[in-house]
Structures are given as C-alpha cells and as structure tokens.
N, C-alpha and C positions, 0 to 999 in steps of 0.2 A: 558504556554504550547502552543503549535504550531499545527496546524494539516495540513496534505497532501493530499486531495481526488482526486483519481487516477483513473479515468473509464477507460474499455476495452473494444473493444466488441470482444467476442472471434471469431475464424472460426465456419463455418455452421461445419463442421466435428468434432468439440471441445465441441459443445452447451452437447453431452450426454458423457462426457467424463470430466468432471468438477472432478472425479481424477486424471486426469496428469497434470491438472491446477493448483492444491491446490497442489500432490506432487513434482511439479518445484518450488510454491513458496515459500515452506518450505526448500526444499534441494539445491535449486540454488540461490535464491532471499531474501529470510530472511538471509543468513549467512554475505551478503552483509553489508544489513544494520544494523545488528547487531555490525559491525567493527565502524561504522559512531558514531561520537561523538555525544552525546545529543538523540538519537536514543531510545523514551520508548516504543513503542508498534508497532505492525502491527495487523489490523484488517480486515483479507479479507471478502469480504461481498458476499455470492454467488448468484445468481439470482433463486427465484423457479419459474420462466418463463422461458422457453429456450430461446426466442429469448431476453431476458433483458441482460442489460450490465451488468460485473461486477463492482464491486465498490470497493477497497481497501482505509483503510485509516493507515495513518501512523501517527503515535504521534512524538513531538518533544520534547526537554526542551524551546526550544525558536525556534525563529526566524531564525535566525544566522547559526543553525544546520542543520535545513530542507534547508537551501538556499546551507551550505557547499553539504549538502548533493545530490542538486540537480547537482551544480556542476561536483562533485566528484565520485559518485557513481550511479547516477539514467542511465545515457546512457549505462554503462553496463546490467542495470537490464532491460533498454529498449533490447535490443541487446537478452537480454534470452529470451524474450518474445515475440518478435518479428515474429517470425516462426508459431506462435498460434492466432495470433490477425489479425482481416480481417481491423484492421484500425489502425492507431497512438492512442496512450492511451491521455487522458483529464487531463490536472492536476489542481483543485482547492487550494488556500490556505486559512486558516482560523485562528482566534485566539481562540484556546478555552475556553472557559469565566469559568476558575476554581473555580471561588467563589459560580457558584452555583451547581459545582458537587463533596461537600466535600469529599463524601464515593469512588469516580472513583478515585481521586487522590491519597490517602491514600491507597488505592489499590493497585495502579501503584507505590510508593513508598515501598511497603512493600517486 
C-alpha cells in the first residue's frame, strides 16, 4: 500500500469556511480519484487551528497507481483547488508498512 500526503494552506477568507473545502472535496475532487485505478481511500485531515494547514492523505494499492495517478489526475484536482489555496499544495510519498496495521487493511478491503 502506498500513501500520498497532500498539504494546503487554505486563503485567509477559507480558514472559517472549511465547509466549502470539505464540500468541493467530496463533490469535485473525490469522484476524480475514485476513477483512478488502485485508488483505496481519501483521508482529509482538517486543521482545529485556523491558521494550520490542511493535510489530506490518499491511499494507494501500490506505487504504480499514485504515481499513474499523479500523472493522470492530480493537475485537474490541482486546478479545483486552486482558486481556494493562498499557495501550491506539498505532496509527500510514503510506503505504508501494512504488516503492522492488520485491523486498517482488513478494513479498507472489506
């Protein structure tokens, strides 16, 4: 499994408005990556600070998928979000070590 960490920082005018952040990423932004092959979770993480960044993570089946994915889909998902963000989003990659979180996988497969 694969993972994507994505920070934001939203505009000054967005920080108390973190519903039309959450309903663009469900209605414009998740249907996206839901198309994307290998594609198992979105996890948006909100800030209970206003000035802290956001932090979305996205799960993958591998490698392979998040990289198709960055490809293929991430510059439109930039492009929706763009209009809301006072800077470029941050993207981390990571591998996430499944052997020691039996119960999350088993989860995510179910």
């Amino acid at each position: 499994m694969f993972a994507r960490i994505v920070e934001s920082i939203p505009k000054i005018e967005m920080l108390d408005r973190r519903d039309v952040v959450l309903r663009i990423l469900k209605n414009d932004v998740l249907p996206i990556m839901r198309q994307q092959p290998g594609f198992l979770e979105f996890l948006p993480l909100t800030p209970e600070i206003k000035n802290e960044r956001f932090i979305d993570i996205t799960l993958w089946a591998d490698k392979k998928d998040a990289e198709r994915y960055e490809r293929e889909g991430f510059l439109r998902v930039q492009e929706i979000l763009k209009p809301y963000l006072a800077a470029p989003v941050t993207v981390r990659n990571y591998t996430v070590e499944t052997t020691l979180c039996e119960h999350f996988e088993k989860a995510l497969a179910a």
